[in-house]
N, C-alpha and C positions, 0 to 999 in steps of 0.2 A: 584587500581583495576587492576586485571589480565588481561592478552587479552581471558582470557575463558569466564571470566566473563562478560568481553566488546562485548562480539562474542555471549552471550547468555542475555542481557540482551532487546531487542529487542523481543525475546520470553515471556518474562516473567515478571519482572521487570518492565518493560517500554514501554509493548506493547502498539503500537498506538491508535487500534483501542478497545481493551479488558480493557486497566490501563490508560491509556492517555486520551482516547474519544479526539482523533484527528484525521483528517483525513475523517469526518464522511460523505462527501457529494461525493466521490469513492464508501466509503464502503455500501450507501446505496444503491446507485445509478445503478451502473453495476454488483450487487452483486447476480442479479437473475436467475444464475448459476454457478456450480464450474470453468469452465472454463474463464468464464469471471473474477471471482475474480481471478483467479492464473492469467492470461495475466494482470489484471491491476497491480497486487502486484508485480511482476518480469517488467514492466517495470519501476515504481515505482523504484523498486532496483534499474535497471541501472539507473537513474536518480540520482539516492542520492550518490551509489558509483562513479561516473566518477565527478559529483558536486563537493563533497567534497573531492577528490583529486585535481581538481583544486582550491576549492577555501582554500583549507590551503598552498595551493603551493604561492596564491597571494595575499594573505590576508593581508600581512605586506606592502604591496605596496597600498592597497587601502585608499585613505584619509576617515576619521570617515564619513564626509557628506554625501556621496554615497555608503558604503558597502551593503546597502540594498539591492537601486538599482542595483548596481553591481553583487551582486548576483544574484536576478532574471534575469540580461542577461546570467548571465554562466548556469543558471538550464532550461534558458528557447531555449538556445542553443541546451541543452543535450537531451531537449524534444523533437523541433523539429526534431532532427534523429530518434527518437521511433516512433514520428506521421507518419516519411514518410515511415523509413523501415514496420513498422507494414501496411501502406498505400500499401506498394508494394509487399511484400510478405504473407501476412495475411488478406486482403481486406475483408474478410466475419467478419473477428473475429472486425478489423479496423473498421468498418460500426457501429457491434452491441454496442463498447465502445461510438464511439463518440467522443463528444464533455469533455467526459471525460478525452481526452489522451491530448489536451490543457492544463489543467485544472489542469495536475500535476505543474504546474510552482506556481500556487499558494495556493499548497498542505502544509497544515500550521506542516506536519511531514518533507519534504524536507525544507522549508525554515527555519524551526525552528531547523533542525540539523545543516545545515550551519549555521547559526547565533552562535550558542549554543557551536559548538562541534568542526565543519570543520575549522573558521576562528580563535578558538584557540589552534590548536593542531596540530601535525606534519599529514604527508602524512598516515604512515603506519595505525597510532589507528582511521585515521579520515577513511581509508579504511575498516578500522574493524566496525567502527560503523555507515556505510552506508548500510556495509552489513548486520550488525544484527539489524539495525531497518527494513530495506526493507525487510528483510527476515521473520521477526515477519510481517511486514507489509502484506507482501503476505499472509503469515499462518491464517493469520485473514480473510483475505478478502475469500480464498479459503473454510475456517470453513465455516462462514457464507453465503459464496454460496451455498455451498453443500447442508448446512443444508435446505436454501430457495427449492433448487431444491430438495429434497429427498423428502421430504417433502410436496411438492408443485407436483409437478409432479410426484412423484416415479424414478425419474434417478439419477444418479451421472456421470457426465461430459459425460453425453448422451445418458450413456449405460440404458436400463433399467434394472431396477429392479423390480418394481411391476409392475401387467397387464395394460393397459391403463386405464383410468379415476380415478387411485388411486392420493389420494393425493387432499390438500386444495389449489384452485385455488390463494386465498386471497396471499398464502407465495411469490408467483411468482412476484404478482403485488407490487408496491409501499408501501403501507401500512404494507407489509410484512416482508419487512426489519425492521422496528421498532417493529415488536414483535417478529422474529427471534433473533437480534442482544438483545437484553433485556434478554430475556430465555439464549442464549449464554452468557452474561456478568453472569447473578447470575450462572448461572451453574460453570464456572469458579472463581470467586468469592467464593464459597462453596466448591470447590477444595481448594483455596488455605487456608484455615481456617481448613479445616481438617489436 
């Protein structure tokens, strides 16, 4: 496989949240805006790219018994810096995620690309394919926010678009997500069949 291919397959191919259905308790969860899904999906990224360059750098050093565990301290390292930077420079955005930004440590798309990808492959492809899963990973989450909020309120990442009181209250709240995220997979799904 190419690095185009490796760099694109993240999008399409292998997306987490559209072809995977992983990842699913992010995408439901803080997805009831565009901007919430791009902030969870882009820190998400850095999480998976700085992981897996550490963990194909010390993969060969770790005995079979604990590469699990081991992993989860390297990813749950990387997270804590998102939880605090996001804590100290983003604190409105930090509040609305939550207990979400914890919660990437045991995000079964970062720990299963470490496992999968990072612990056996060099530095440079395991960087390539941190960023094209994280980057599909973002692209989904930011879809499906958008959609909730277009939809749900009439804005996109807050600007409006239609007058006030447009828009199905239902998309915003919880329930929403699962019939957003449904209509988005076949929509998708009928794309690629055409």
């Amino acid at each position: 496989m190419t690095n185009i291919e490796n760099l694109t397959k993240g999008f399409f191919r292998e997306n987490a949240v559209f072809t995977l259905l992983l990842g699913m308790c992010p995408a439901l969860g803080v997805t009831s805006s565009a901007i919430n899904g791009m902030a969870m999906g882009l820190a998400t990224t850095f999480v998976l790219i700085m992981s897996n360059i550490v963990i194909s750098l010390v993969a060969s050093q770790i005995p079979e018994k604990v590469k699990i565990p081991s992993f989860i301290v390297i990813i749950a390292s990387f997270v804590t810096m998102v939880d605090l930077l996001m804590a100290g420079y983003v604190p409105a955005l930090h509040e609305q995620l939550g207990v979400f930004i914890p919660l990437i440590v045991v995000n079964c798309v970062v720990l299963g690309r470490a496992e999968a990808f990072a612990s056996k492959n060099k530095v440079i492809p395991s960087i390539i394919d941190g960023l094209s899963m994280g980057l599909g990973f973002a692209m989904a989450l930011t879809m499906l926010g958008s959609v909730r909020e277009f939809f749900g309120s009439g804005k996109i990442f807050g600007l409006g678009i239609f007058p006030e009181g447009f828009g199905m209250l239902i998309l915003i709240l919880p329930p929403g997500a699962f019939i957003a995220l449904g209509y988005l997979i076949a929509f998708i799904n009928k794309i690629r069949k055409v």
